[in-house]
Every structure is written in structure tokens, then in C-alpha cells.
C-alpha positions, 0 to 999 in steps of 0.5 A, a space after each residue: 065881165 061880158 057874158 057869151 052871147 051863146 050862154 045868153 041863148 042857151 038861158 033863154 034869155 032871149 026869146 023869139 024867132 031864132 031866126 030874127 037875131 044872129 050870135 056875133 062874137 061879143 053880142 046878139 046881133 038884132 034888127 030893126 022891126 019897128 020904127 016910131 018917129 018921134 013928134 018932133 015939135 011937141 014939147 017933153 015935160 019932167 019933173 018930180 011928178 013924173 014926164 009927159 013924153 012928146 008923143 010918137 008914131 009908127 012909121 011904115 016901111 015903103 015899098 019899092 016901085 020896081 020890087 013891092 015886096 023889097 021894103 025900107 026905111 027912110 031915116 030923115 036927117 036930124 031925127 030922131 026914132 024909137 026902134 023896137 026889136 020883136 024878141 023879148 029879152 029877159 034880163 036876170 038878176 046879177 045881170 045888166 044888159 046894154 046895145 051898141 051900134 053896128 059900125 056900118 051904122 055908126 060910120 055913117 052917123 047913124 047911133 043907137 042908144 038905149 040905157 043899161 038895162 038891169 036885172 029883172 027886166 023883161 020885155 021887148 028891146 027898144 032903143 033911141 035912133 039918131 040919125 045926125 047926117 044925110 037920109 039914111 035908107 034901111 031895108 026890113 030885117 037889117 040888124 042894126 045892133 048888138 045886145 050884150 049882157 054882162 055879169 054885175 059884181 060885187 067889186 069895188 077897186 081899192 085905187 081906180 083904174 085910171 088916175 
């Protein structure tokens, strides 16, 4: 069962600049504040002793010419980022947490994933971005998707739902 956003603030759940963040109907609406590119040509090695990732970097917002203080993005089509929130979520015990796509996003090819995030975590908010067709340009503080957090139950179904 999904949680109220508002019940999600109320606890505390969330934590940081009030005003980085928006309650929408089903989730926490949050922005892009970091963005990592991802070493595109480096290899990622796993296995039974752990993984060797393929190594990232900040990427800096651009300044516009005409307005310096109006800032963006460029997301290069076929890449793929790591994006960080600057609120630190904190997920309690029976809860799972997990963050969607804005649809003006996921529309124009751009998907946010991450995977479930359990109970006990606590930390800033990070999530794969893909943009999988042309440049995508995004301005400094444009929310980007929504944290939703749900109630983790005991419930097993005797017959499935769909068969």
C-alpha cells in the first residue's frame, strides 16, 4: 500500500531543504542536484568477490551566455548518468521506498531508475538516468521524479492475482 507523501514528511522521513522538494499526490517530487556521468568506455567487472564499477564524474551545469546565472544541463543522447538529490531520505523498518519518472521526462526518453530501496536505509537519494533519444537540456532545480514509499506486508495471496 502506498504511504502519503505528506505522512512521509510528517515522520521525517525525508530530510532537508523544504523547499528543495514538493508533495505531489502519490509521491515526493524531487530535483536533479547532482549529476555524474558515467565512464562510458570503462569496463564494470562483477562477481563472487564483489565489482569493480566503471568509475564517474561530476558534470558541471553550463551557464547560459545571455543570462550566467540561468544554468542547465545537457544530457548527450545514449548516456547514461548518475543523479543525487541533496535531501536525505530515511527509510523505516516495514517500509520500502522506490522513484518513478516524471512523465515530461519519460515522454521524451528520458527514465529514471533506481532499485527498491529497503527499510533501514538511510542516505542521500541516487538514481540511474538514461537518456535513450536526442540531447536532453535540464535547468538547475527542475524535479525530475517522484519518491514514493509503501507499506511492506506480511501478505502472501493464496491464488495469484493474475493467471
Amino acid at each position: 500500500m502506498v504511504i502519503h507523501p505528506a505522512t512521509a514528511v510528517a515522520n521525517s522521513w525525508v530530510v532537508g531543504d523544504i523547499g528543495s522538494y514538493e508533495i505531489g499526490a502519490v509521491g515526493i517530487l524531487f530535483p536533479l542536484d547532482t549529476l555524474f556521468i558515467l565512464h562510458k568506455h570503462n569496463s564494470f567487472h562483477i562477481g563472487h568477490e564483489g565489482f569493480q564499477p566503471r568509475g564517474m564524474k561530476v558534470q558541471e551545469p553550463t551557464a547560459e551566455r545571455r543570462n550566467p546565472s540561468h544554468k542547465y544541463w545537457r544530457l548527450a543522447n545514449n548516456f547514461c548518468y548518475i543523479g543525487q538529490t541533496n535531501m536525505e531520505v530515511i527509510v523505516p523498518e516495514g517500509v520500502v521506498a522506490t522513484i518513478h519518472t516524471l512523465p515530461e521526462f519519460m515522454a521524451n526518453g528520458v527514465i529514471i531508475q533506481t532499485s527498491i530501496i529497503p527499510g533501514g536505509y538511510r542516505g542521500q537519494l541516487e538514481y540511474t538516468i538514461q537518456n535513450i533519444f536526442g540531447d536532453t537540456y535540464v535547468t538547475t532545480g527542475t524535479m525530475i521524479g517522484s519518491l514514493i514509499f509503501m507499506e511492506m506486508t506480511d501478505e502472501y495471496p493464496s491464488q495469484p492475482r493474475f493467471a
